[in-house]
C-alpha positions in Angstrom: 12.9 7.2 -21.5 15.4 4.6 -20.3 15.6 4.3 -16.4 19.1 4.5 -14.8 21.9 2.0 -15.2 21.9 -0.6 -12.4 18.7 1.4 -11.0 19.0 -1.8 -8.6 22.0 -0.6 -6.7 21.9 2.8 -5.2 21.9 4.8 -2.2 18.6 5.3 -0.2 17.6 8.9 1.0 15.0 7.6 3.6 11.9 9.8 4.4 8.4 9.7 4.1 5.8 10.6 1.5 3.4 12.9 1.1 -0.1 13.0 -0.8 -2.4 15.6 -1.3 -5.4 15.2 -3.3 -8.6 17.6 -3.6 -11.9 17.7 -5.9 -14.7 19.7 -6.3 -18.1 17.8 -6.7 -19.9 20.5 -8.4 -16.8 20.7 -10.7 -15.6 24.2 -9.3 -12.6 25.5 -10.9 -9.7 25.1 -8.1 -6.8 27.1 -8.6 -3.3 24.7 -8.5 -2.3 27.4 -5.5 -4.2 25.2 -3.5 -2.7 21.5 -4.1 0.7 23.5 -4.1 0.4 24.7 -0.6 -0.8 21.6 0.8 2.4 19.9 -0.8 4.5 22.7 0.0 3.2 22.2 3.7 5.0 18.9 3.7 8.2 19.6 2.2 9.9 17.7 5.3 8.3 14.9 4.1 10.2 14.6 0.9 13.8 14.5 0.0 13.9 16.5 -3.4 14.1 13.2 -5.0 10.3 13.8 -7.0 7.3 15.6 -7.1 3.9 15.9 -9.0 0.4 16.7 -9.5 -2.1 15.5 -11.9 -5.1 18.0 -12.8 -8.4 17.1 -14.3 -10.2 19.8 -16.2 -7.4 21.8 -18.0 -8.2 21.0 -21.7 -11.8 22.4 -21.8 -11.1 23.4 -25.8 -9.8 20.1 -26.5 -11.6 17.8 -23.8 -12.7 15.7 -26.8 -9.1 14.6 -27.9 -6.4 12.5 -25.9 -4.0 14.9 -24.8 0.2 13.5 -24.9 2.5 14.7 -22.9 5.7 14.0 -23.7 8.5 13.5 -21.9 11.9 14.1 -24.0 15.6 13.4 -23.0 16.8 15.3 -26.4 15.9 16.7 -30.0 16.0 12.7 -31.2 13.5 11.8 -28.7 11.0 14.1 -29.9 11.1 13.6 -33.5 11.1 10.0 -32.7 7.9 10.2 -29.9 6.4 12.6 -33.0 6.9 10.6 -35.7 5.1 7.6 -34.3 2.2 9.9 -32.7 1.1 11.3 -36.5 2.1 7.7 -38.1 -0.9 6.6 -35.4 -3.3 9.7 -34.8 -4.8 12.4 -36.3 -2.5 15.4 -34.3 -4.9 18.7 -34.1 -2.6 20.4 -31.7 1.0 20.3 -30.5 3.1 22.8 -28.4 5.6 22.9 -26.0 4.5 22.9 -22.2 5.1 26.0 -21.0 8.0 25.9 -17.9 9.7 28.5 -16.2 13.4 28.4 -15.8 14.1 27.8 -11.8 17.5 27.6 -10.4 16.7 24.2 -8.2 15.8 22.3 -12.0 18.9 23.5 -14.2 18.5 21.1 -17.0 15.1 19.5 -16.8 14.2 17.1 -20.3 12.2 18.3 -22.8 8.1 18.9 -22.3 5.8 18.7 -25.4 1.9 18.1 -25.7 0.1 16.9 -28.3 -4.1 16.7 -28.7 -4.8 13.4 -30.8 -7.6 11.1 -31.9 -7.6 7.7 -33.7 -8.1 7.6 -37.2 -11.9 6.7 -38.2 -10.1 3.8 -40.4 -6.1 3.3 -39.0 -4.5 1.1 -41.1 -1.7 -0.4 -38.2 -1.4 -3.0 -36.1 -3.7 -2.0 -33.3 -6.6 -1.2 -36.2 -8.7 -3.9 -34.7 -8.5 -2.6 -31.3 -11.1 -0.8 -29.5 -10.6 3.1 -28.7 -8.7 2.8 -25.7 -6.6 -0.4 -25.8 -5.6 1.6 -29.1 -4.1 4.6 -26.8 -2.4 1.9 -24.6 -0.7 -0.5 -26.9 0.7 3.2 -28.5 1.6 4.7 -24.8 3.0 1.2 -24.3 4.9 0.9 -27.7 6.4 5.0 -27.4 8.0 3.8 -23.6 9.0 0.7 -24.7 10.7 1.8 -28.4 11.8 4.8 -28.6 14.8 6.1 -26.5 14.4 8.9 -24.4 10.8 9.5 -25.1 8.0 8.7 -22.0 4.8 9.4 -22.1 4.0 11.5 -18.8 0.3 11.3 -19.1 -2.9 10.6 -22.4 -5.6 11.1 -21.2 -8.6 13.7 -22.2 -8.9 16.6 -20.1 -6.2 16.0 -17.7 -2.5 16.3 -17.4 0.4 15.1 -15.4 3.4 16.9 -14.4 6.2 15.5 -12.6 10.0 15.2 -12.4 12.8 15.5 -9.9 12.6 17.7 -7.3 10.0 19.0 -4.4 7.0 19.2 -5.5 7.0 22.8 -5.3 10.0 22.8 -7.4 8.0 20.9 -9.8 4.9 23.2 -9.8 7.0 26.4 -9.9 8.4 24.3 -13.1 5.6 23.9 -14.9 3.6 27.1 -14.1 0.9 25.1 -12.6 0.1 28.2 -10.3 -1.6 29.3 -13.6 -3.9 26.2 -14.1 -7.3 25.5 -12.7 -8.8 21.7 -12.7 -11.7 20.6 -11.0 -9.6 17.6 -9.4 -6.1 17.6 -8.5 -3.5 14.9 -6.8 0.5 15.8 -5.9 2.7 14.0 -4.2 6.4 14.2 -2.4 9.3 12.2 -2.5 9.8 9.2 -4.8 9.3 5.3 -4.7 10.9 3.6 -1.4 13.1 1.3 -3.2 13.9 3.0 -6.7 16.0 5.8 -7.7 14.9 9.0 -8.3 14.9 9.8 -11.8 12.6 11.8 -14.5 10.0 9.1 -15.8 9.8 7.5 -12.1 8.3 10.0 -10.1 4.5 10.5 -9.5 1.9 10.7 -10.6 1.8 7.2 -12.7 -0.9 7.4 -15.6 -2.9 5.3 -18.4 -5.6 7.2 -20.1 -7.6 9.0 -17.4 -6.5 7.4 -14.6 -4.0 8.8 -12.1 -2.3 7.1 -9.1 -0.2 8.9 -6.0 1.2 6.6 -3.3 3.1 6.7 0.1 4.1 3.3 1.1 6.0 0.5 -0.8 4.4 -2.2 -2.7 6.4 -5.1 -1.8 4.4 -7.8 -4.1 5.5 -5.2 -7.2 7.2 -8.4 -8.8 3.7 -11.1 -8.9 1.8 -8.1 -9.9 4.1 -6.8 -12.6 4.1 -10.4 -14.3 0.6 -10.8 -13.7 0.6 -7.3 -16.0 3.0 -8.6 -18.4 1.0 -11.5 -18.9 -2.4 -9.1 -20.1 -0.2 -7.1 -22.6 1.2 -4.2 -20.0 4.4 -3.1 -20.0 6.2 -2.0 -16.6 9.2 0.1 -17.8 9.7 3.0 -15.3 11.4 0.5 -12.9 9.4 1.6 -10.3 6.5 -0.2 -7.5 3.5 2.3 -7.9 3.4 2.0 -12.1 1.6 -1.2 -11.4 -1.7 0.3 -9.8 -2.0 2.5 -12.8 -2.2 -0.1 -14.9 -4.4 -2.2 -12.9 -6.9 -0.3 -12.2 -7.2 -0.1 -16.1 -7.5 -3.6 -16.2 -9.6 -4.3 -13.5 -12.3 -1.1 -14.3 -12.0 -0.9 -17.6 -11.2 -3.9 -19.1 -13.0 -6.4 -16.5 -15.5 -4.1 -15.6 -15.0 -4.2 -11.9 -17.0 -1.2 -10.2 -14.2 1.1 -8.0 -15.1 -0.8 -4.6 -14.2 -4.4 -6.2 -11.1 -3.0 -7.6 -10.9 -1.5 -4.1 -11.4 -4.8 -2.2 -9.0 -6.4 -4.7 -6.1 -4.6 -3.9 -6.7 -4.7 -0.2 -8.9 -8.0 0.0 -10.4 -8.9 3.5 -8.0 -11.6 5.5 -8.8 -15.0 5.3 -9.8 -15.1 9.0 -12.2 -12.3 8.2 -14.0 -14.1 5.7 -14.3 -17.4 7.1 -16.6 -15.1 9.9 -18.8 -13.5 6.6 -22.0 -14.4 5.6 -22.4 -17.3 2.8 -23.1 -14.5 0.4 -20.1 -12.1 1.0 -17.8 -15.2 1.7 -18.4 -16.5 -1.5 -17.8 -13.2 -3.2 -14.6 -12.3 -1.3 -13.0 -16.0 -1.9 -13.5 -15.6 -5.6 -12.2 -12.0 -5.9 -9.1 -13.6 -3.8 -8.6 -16.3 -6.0 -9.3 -14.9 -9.2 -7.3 -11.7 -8.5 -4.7 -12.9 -6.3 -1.6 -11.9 -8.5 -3.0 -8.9 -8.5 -3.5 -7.9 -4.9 -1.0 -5.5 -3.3 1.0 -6.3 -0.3 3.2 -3.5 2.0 2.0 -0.2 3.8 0.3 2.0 1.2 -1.7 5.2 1.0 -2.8 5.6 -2.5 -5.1 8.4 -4.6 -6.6 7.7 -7.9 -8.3 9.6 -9.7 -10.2 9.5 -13.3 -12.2 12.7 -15.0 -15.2 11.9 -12.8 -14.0 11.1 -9.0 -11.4 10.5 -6.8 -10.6 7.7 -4.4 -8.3 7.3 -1.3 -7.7 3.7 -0.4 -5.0 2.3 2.6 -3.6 -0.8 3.3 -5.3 -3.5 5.5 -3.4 -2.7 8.6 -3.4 0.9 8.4 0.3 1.2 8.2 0.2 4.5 6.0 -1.4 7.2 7.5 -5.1 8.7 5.3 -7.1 12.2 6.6 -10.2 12.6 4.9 -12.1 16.3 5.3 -14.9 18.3 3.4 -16.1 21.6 3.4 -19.5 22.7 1.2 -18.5 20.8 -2.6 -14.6 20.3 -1.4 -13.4 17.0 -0.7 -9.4 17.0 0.8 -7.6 13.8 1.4 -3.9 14.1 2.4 -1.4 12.1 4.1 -1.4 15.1 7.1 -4.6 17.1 8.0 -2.0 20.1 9.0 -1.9 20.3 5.0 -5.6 20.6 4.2 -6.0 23.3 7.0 -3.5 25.1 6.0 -5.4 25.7 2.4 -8.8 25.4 4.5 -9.1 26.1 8.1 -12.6 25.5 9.0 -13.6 22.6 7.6 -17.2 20.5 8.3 -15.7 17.2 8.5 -12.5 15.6 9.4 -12.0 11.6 9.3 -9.1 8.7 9.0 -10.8 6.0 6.8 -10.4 2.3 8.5 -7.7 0.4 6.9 -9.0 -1.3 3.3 -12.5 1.0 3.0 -12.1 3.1 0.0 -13.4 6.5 0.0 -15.3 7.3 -3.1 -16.2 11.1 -3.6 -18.0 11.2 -7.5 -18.6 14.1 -9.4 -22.6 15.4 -9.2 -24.4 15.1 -12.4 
């Protein structure tokens, strides 16, 4: 799906973001009614410019197969997208995602998914790759090659759904009031300084990993070359798309545990670690030096999530604001606690994490 022409030069609508996020630790089935009313609850927050929600749990009967959603401007665009999914995978499953027609979204793109695996033996150009550099360099080659065609989400047991509009708009779209996941994200609005089309909005995805952000990432241009330079291709035109990709990297590929890629994107200043002990100064100045390109500058509140936990992480200065609440196995975090009360009053614990100090809630065994 190509971006805009000259999606440099455009009008602003200014307004804030919104993020909602909630899982369930013993993995409880949460109805989407829930991450719908605590985005609905900030609709003043957004400008109808994009909304969406990410769900983890959704696929139980195919949980072991990558699950493609597709993203289509026309007819040419899926047989395209489909033709290169079957001349790569093994397909088990396609159908169209079910939408409702909705007077706000009168001519939404086309929504297909498809449940895949990789041949025991491909016989490509990715044959040698492991398992899941094999789904990327495909989920990079479909956004890169084929016009019209984005790949919304491909990851197992999970699904995005996004698009232009308020994210209610967007849920009432895609029926998500009929879904239950044991993890959800959503987010309102759009990316401060891009325009608001289809394949831009949020959620960004790679695999099982899911990012929604408030803020702006104004070092998007190091960090997308830094990408480029390790085989990840930034198309959507768009700030956030590069967490998404490098928290693939930096888990997956480098084997960073969450709170390095944490202290990564929002390293300690350089005052604050001259102050550390030998040990954690040491640490910290490699981290900084070997992942510099990669750290992220401007005020951000950002949610990730995978099939096993869910992380809210701010910038260094707090310039985004974070709430964090629980109540029994529930675990809200939203960019307004008036949202998590308003889909659960009495809650047991309310916090604002300190600026850079990722909160980590995992999944219990």
């Amino acid at each position: 799906m190509k971006a805009p022409d000259r999606y440099y030069d455009f009008q602003k609508d200014i307004s804030g973001c919104g993020i909602f996020g909630v899982i369930h630790k013993g993995r409880g089935m949460i109805s989407g009614e829930i991450p719908i009313q605590g985005m609905t609850c900030m609709h003043d927050r957004g400008n109808g410019l994009g909304g969406g929600f990410a769900a983890y749990g959704i696929y139980p009967e195919h949980a072991d197969q990558y699950a493609f959603h597709m993203m289509c401007d026309d007819d040419n665009a899926i047989e395209g997208s489909e033709k290169m999914l079957r001349t790569y995978f093994d397909m088990h499953h396609f159908e169209p995602i079910p939408t409702r027609k909705i007077l706000a979204i009168p001519k939404p793109p086309k929504f297909n998914r498809y449940f895949v695996t990789v041949p025991e033996k491909p016989v490509n150009e990715f044959a040698e790759l492991p398992e899941e550099d094999y789904i990327v360099a495909v989920v990079m080659k479909i956004n890169a090659t084929i016009p019209g065609a984005f790949v919304v989400s491909s990851g197992k047991n999970m699904g995005a759904f996004k698009g232009v509009g308020f994210p209610e708009e967007i849920a009432d779209l895609f029926c998500l009031d009929e879904y239950e996941a044991y993890i959800w994200t959503g987010h309102n609005r759009f990316p401060t300084n891009t325009p608001g089309w289809w394949g831009g909005a949020h959620p960004f995805t790679l695999l099982n990993w899911s990012i929604v952000h408030n803020g702006e990432i104004s070092s998007y241009g190091i960090n997308r070359r830094y990408l480029c330079e390790h085989d990840y291709l930034c198309t959507m035109m768009t700030d956030t798309e590069v967490v998404a990709y490098e928290l693939d990297m930096l888990i997956r590929k480098h084997g960073l545990s969450w709170e390095m890629a944490a202290k990564c994107f929002a390293p300690p200043f350089w005052d604050e670690i001259e102050k550390m002990d030998e040990k954690d100064k040491e640490l910290y100045t490699t981290l900084r030096a070997t992942y510099g390109p990669g750290m992220l500058n401007g005020p951000f509140a950002i949610l990730v999530a995978d099939n096993n936990r869910l992380m809210g992480l701010n910038d260094r200065i707090k310039l985004r604001p974070l709430i964090v609440a629980e109540k029994d196995e529930m675990v809200f975090m939203s960019s307004e606690e008036s949202a998590i009360r308003d889909v659960c009053p009495e809650l047991d614990r309310v916090w604002m994490p300190k600026a850079g100090e990722p909160v980590i809630v995992d999944l219990e065994d």
